[in-house]
C-alpha positions as CSV (number, residue, x, y, z in Angstrom):
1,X,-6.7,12.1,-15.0
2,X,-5.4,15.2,-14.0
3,X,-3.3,16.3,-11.0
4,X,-6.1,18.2,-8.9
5,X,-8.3,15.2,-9.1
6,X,-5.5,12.6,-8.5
7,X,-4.8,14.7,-5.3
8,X,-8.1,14.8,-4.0
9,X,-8.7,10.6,-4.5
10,X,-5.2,10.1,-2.1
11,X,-7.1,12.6,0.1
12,X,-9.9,10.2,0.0
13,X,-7.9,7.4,0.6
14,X,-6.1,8.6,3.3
15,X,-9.6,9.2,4.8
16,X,-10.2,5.5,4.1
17,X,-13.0,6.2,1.5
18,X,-13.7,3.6,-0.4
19,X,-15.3,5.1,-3.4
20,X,-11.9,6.6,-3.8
21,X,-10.1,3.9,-3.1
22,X,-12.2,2.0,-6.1
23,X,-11.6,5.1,-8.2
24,X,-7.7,5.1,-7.8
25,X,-7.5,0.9,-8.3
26,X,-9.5,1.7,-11.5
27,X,-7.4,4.5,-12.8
28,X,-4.1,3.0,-12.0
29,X,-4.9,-0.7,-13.0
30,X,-3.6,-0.8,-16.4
31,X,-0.2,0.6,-14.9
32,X,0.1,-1.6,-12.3
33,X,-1.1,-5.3,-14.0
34,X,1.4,-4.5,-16.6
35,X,4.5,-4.1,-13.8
36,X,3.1,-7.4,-11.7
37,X,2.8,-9.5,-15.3
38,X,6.5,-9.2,-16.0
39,X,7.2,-11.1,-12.4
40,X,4.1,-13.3,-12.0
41,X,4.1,-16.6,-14.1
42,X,-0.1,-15.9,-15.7
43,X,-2.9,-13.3,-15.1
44,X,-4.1,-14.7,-12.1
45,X,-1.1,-14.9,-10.6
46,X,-0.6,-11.5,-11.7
47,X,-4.1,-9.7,-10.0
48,X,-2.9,-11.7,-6.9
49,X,0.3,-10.0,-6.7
50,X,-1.2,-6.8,-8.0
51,X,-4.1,-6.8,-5.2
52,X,-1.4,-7.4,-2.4
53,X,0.4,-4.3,-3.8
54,X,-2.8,-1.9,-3.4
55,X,-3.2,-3.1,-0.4
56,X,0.2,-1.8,0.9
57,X,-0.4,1.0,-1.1
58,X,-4.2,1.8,0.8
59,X,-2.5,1.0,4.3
60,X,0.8,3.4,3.8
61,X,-0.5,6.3,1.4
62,X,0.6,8.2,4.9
63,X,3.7,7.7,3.4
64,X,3.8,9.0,0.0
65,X,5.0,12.3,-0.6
66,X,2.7,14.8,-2.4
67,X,6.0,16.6,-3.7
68,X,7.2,13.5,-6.0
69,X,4.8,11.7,-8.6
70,X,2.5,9.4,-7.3
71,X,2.7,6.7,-10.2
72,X,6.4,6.5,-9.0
73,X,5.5,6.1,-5.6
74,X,3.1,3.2,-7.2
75,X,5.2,1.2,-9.8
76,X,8.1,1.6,-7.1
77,X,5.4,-0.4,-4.7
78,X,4.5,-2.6,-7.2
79,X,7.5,-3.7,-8.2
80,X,8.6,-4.4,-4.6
81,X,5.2,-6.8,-4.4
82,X,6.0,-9.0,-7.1
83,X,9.5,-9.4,-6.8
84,X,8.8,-10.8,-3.1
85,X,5.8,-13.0,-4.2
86,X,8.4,-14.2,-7.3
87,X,11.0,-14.8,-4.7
88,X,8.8,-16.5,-2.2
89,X,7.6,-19.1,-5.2
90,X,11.2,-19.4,-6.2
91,X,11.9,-21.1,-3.1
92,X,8.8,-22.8,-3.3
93,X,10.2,-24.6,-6.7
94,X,13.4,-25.4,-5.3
95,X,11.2,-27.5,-2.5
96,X,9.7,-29.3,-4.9
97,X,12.4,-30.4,-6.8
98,X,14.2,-31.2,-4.1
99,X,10.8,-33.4,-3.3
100,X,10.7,-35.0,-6.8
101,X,14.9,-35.9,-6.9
102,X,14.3,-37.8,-3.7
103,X,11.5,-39.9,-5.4
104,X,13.7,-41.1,-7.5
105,X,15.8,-42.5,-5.2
């Protein structure tokens, strides 16, 4: 993809379109699963995380700076995602062994 048609796609999105929006989750998919499956425990768990993460990045593309490289501005995103949702569950598996030591006693 090349940098004139990237532009115009965060253009779109901006605008909210969604044909855009489609194109940019399909060009940039690849990148971004392979960043969420290094935090996320399977696949699924992985497109969860990943969906979450373009979300933020359709609701805050006011944000990103045309002047630094967008895939930056994405894996940076990404990565912020997953290592919430991984810390989130971490707590969540601290619960439950806390839940299963009690049973035994």
């Amino acid at each position: 993809m090349g940098e004139e048609e990237l532009h115009q796609l965060i253009r779109g999105c901006m605008k909210q379109d969604r044909k855009c929006q489609k194109m940019l989750y399909k060009a940039f998919y690849g990148f971004s699963m392979a960043i969420c499956l290094r935090y996320a425990g399977d696949r699924d768990e992985a497109a969860e995380v990943m969906n979450r993460g373009f979300f933020k990045v359709f609701t805050k593309i006011e944000s990103y700076d045309a002047t630094r490289p967008f895939k930056a501005w994405l894996g940076r995103i990404m990565t912020n995602v997953s290592i919430d949702y991984y810390r989130a569950n971490l707590k969540m598996a601290y619960a439950e062994d806390l839940d299963q030591s009690r049973a035994c006693f």
